[in-house]
N, C-alpha and C positions, 0 to 999 in steps of 0.2 A: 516357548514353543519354537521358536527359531534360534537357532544359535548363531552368533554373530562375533567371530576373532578381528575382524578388520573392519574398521570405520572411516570412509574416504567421503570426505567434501569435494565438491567440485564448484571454482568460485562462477564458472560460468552460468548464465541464467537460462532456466529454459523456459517453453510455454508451456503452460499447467492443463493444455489438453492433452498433452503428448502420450503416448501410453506405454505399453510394456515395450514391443518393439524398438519404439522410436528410442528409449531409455537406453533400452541395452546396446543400441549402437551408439548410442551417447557415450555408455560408459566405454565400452572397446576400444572410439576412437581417443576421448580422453585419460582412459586407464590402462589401456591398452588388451588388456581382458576381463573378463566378468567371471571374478573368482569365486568357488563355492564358500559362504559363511563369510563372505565380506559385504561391507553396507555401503551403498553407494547413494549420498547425497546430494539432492538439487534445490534448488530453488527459484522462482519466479523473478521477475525485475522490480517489482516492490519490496520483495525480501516477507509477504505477508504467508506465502505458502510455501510449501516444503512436501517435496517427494524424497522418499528410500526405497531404492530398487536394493534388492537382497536377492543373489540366487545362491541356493541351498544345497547344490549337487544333484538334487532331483525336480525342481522348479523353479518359478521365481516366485517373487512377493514384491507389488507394487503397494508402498503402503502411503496414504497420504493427509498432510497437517495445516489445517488453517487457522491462524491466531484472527479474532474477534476485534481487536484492538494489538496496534502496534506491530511489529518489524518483527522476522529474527533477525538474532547479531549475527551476519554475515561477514565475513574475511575481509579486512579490507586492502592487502596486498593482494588485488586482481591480477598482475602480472605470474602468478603461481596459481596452474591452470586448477592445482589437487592438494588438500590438504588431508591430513590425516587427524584424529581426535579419540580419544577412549571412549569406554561409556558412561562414566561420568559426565565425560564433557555432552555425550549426544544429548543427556538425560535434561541436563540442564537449555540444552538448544531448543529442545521440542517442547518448553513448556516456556521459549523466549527471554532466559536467564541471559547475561552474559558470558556464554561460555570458557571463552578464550580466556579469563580468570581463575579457572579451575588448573587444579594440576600443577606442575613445576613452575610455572610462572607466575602464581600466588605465593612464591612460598618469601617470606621472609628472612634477610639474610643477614643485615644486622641494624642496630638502633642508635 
């Protein structure tokens, strides 16, 4: 239903009352813009919930994820304010996998 080219983490934490507004100046000031069909990730200071701001060229979408038990894996190089991830990697974030395992730095390279 939404198409999504770009997946931006932001290691900064935010409060989880914050809402569309307050998002999209988050991301502007940390992303510099709020591009259409890219996903902008936040997270709380426990690391337990998870907002995605997405604007689509004709709106936004505040969508948002609370784990029951346990943390997401969050970045832990804080000095790098934005990260980047696929959807694989988000797929596995949002259901609290360890993301940062997926993709090219899984990959085995010899034995």
């Amino acid at each position: 239903m939404i198409r999504i080219e770009e997946i931006w983490l932001s290691t900064e934490r935010v409060d989880m009352r914050a809402g569309m507004d307050t998002l999209l100046s988050r991301v502007v000031l940390i992303f510099g813009a709020a591009h259409p069909h890219h996903a902008y990730l936040f997270a709380n200071a426990r690391g337990t919930r998870l907002k995605i701001f997405v604007q689509d060229g004709y709106g936004m979408w505040l969508c948002t994820r609370r784990l029951s038990e346990g943390a997401f894996s969050w970045p832990r190089d804080l000095k790098a304010a934005k990260h980047t991830m696929n959807t694989e990697q988000l797929r596995a974030l949002v259901v609290g996998l360890p993301w940062q395992r997926i993709g090219a730095t899984s990959v085995i390279k010899s034995v």
